[in-house]
C-alpha positions in Angstrom: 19.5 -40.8 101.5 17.8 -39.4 104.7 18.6 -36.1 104.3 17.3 -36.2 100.5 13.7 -37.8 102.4 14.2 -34.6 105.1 15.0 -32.2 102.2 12.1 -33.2 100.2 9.3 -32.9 103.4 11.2 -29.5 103.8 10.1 -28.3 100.8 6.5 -29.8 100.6 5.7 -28.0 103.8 6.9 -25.1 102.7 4.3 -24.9 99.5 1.2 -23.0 100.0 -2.0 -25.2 101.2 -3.9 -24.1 98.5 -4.1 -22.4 95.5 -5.9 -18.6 94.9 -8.9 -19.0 93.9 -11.6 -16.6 92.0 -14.7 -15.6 90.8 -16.1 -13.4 87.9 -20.1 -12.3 88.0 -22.5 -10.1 87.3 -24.6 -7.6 89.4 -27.1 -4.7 89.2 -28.5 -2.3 90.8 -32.3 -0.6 90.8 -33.6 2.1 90.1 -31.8 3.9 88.0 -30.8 0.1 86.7 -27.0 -0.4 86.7 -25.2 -3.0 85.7 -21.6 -4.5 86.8 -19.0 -7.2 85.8 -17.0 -8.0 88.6 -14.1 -10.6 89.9 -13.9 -11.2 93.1 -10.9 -13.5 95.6 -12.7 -16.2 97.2 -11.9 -18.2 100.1 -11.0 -21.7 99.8 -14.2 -23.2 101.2 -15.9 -21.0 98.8 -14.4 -22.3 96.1 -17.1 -24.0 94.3 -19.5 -22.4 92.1 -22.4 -23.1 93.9 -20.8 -21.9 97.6 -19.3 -18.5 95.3 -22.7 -17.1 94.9 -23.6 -16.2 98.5 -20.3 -15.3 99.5 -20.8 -12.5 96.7 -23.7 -11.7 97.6 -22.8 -10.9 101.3 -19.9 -8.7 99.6 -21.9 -6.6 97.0 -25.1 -6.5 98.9 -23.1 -3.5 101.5 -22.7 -1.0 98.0 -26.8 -2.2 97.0 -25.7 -4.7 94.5 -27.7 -7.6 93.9 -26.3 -10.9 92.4 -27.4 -11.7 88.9 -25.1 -14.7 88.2 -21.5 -16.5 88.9 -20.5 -16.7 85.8 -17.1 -18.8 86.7 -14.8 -19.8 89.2 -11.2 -20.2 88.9 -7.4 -19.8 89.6 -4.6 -17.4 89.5 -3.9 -17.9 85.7 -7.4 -16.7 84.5 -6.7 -13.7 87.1 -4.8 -11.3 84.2 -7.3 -11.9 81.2 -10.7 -10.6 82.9 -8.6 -7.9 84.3 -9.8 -5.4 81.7 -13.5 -6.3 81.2 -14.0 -5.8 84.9 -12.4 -2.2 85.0 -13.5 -0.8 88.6 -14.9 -3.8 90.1 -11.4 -6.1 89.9 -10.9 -7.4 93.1 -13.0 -4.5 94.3 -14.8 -6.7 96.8 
């Protein structure tokens, strides 16, 4: 029986602390205006919507992107489907 309870805290220490998390948005730029859909990896105390904004920010704001809107955040299994609609700026910052 103890090595069943040893077996078992084996294995929940070996799981990850915490899960991947992400965030899709929207951005532009002035003059000419350009617009962007992005996804970006968040950190896990950024992990709320309304933390996700200025960590974007801080990212996109080096290339002269400003932050229209965090459209969603989420985990690892929304990851494949905005793939596409986010072309060059998947996981680009």
């Amino acid at each position: 029986m103890m090595k069943h309870i040893v077996f078992t805290l084996a294995l929940l220490c070996a799981a990850p602390a915490s899960a991947a998390c992400y965030a899709d948005y929207k951005a532009k730029r002035d003059d000419p205006l350009r617009l962007h859909y992005g996804v970006v990896e968040l950190a896990e105390q950024n992990c709320k919507k309304a933390k996700a904004g200025d960590a974007i920010s801080k990212r996109i704001s080096k290339d002269g992107w400003t932050l229209l809107t965090v459209i969603s955040v989420f985990d690892q299994s929304g990851l494949n489907a905005k793939k596409e609609s986010a072309g060059d700026y998947f996981l680009r910052y």
